[in-house]
C-alpha positions as CSV (number, residue, x, y, z in Angstrom):
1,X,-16.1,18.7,-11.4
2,X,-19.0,16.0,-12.1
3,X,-17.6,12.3,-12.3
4,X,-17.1,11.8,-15.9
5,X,-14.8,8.9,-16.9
6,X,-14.5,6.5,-13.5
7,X,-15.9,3.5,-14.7
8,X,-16.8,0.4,-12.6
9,X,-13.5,-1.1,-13.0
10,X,-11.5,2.3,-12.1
11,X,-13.8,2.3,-9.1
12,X,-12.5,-1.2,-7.9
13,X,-9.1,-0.8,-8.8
14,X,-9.0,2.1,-6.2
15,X,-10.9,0.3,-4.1
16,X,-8.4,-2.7,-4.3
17,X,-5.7,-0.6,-3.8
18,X,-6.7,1.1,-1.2
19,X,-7.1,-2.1,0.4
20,X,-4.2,-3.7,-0.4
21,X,-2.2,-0.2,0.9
22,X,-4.3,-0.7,4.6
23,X,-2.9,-4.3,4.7
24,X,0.4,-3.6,4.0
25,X,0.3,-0.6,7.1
26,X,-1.5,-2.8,9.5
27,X,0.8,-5.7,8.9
28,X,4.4,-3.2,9.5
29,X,2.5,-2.2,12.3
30,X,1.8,-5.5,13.6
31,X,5.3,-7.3,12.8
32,X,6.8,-4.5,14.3
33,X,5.4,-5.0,17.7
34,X,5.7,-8.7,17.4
35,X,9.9,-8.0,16.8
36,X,12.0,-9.1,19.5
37,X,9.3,-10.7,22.2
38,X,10.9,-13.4,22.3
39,X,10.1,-17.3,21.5
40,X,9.4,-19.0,18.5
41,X,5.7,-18.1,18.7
42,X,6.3,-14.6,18.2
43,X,9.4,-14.9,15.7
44,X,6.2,-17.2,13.6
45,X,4.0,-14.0,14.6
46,X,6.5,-11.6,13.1
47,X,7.4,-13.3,10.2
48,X,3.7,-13.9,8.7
49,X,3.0,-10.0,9.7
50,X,6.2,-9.5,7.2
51,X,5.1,-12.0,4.7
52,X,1.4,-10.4,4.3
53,X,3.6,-6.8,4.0
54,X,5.4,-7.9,1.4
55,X,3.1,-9.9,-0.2
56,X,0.6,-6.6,-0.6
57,X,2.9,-4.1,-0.9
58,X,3.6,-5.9,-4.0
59,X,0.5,-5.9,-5.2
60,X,0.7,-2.3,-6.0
61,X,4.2,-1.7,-6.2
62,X,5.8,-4.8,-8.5
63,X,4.6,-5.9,-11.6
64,X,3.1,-3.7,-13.5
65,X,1.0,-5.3,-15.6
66,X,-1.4,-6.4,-12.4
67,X,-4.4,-4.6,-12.2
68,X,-3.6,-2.6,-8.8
69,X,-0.5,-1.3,-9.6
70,X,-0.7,2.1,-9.6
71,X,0.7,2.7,-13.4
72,X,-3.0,0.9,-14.4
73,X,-4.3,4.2,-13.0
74,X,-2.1,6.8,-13.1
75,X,0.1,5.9,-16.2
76,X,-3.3,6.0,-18.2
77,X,-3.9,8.5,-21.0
78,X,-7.2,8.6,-20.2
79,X,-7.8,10.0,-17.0
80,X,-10.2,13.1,-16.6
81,X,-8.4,17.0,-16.3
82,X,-8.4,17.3,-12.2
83,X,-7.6,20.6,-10.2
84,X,-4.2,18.2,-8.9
85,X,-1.4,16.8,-10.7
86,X,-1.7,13.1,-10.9
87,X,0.5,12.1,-13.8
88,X,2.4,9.0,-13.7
89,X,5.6,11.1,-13.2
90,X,3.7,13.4,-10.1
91,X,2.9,10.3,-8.3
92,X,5.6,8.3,-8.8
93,X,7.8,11.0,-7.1
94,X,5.6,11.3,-3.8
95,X,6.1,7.9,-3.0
96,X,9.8,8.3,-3.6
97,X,9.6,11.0,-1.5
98,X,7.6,9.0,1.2
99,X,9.8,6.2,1.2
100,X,13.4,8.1,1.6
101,X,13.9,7.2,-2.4
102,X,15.5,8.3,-5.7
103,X,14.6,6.5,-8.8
104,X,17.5,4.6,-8.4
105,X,17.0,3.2,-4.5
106,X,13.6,2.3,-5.7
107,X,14.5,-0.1,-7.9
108,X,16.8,-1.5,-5.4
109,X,14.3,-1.8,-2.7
110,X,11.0,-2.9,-5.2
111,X,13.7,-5.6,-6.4
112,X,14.2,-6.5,-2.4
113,X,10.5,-7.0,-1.9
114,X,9.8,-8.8,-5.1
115,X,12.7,-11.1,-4.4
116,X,11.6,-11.6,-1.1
117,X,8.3,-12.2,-1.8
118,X,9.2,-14.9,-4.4
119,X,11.9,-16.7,-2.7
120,X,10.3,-17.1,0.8
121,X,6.5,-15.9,0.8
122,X,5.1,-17.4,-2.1
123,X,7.6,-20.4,-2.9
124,X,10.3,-21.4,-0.4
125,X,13.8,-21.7,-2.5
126,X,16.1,-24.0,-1.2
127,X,18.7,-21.9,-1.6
128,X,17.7,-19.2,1.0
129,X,19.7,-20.2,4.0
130,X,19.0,-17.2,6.1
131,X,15.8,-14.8,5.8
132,X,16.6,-10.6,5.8
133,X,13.2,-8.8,5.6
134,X,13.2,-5.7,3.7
135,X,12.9,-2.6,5.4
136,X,9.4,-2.9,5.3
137,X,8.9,0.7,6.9
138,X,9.8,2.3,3.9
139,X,6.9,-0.2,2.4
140,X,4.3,1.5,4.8
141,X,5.6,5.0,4.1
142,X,5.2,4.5,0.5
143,X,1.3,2.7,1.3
144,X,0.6,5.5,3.5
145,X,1.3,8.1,0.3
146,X,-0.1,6.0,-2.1
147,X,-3.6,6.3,0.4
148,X,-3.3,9.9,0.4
149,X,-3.2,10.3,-3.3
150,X,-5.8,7.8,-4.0
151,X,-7.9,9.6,-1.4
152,X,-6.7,13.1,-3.2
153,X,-7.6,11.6,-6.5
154,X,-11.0,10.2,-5.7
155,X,-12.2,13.6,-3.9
156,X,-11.3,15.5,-6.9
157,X,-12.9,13.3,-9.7
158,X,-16.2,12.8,-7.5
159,X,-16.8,16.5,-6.7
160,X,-20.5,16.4,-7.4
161,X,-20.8,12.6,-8.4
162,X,-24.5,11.4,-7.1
163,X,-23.5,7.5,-7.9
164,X,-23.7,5.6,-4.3
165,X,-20.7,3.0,-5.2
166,X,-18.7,6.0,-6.1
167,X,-19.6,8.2,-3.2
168,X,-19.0,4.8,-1.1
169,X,-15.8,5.1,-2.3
170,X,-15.4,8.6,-1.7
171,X,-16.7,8.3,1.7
172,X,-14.3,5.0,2.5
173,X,-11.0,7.4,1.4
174,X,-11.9,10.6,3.1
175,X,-13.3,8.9,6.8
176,X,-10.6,6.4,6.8
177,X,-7.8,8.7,5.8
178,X,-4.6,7.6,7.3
179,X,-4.8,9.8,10.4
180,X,-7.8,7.1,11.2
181,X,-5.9,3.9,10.2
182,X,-3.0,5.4,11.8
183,X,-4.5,5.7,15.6
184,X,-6.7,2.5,14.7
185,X,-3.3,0.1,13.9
186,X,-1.6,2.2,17.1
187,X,-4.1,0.7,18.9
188,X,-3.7,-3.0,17.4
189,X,0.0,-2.9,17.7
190,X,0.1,-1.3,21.4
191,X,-2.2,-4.4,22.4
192,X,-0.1,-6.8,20.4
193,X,3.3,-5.4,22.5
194,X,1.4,-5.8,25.8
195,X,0.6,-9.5,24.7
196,X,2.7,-12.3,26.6
């Protein structure tokens, strides 16, 4: 199938998104090694790791008028007839799926992060006395699903595409697939732990 309706602004969406979802994994990774080191240099270290997690988790996962949530692309009536299923309702369950969740729990947990995100990351309310991070592993697992789909999506509409942005964009998703990012962040985090 020859690229027929990704525009320019399709194109960067999934590029943002994409971006946004690599953040999100490199930061869980990253907090996670910094967790229980010790001293209030690492606590600071672990806690802006969890802050940029939240913070771009959010940006695909929370409001869903922003332009890299994922219901700006896949909720769209518009998209091209692909060989997959990426209706709204197809996607939405494999990150579900990814993250442990039912429609229900997801709520719960995108109301955690957005809460989160609002009350300490982006403003700092008074009121918080103590700080509980969301399980931000279930934020990677859903990132890590949402790559895979985006990556899915992208090779599908571009089959045959000869546009150099697009196929940048191809190229980005299919080389830097999350078995990449995966041993790359490994790598961060395992150097991170051995840190004093």
């Amino acid at each position: 199938m020859f690229d027929k309706t990704m525009n320019e602004q399709d194109r960067h969406r999934i590029w943002l998104m994409d971006w946004a979802c690599r953040d999100c994994i490199r930061a869980v990774y990253l907090f996670n090694s910094a967790t229980g080191k010790g001293g209030e240099m690492w606590a600071f270290t672990q806690n802006c790791f969890g802050d940029i997690a939240a913070i771009e988790w959010c940006h695909i996962f929370n409001n869903y008028k922003d332009h890299t949530h994922f219901t700006q692309l896949f909720g769209r009536s518009d998209l091209p007839p692909t060989n997959g299923d990426f209706s709204l309702d197809a996607v939405r369950t494999r990150i579900w799926t990814a993250g442990g969740f039912t429609e229900n729990t997801f709520s719960v947990f995108r109301e955690e992060m957005r809460t989160f995100r609002d009350r300490w990351v982006a403003h700092r309310d008074a009121t918080v006395k103590d700080i509980v991070f969301p399980n931000i592993d279930k934020a990677m697992s859903t990132c890590f699903e949402m790559r895979d789909v985006l990556r899915e999506f992208v090779s599908d509409i571009l089959t045959g595409c000869l546009n150099q942005k697009k196929m940048d964009l191809k190229y980005l998703l299919e080389t830097y697939n999350n078995s990449f990012i995966r041993r790359q962040y490994e790598r961060e985090a395992s150097q991170l732990k051995r840190a004093q």
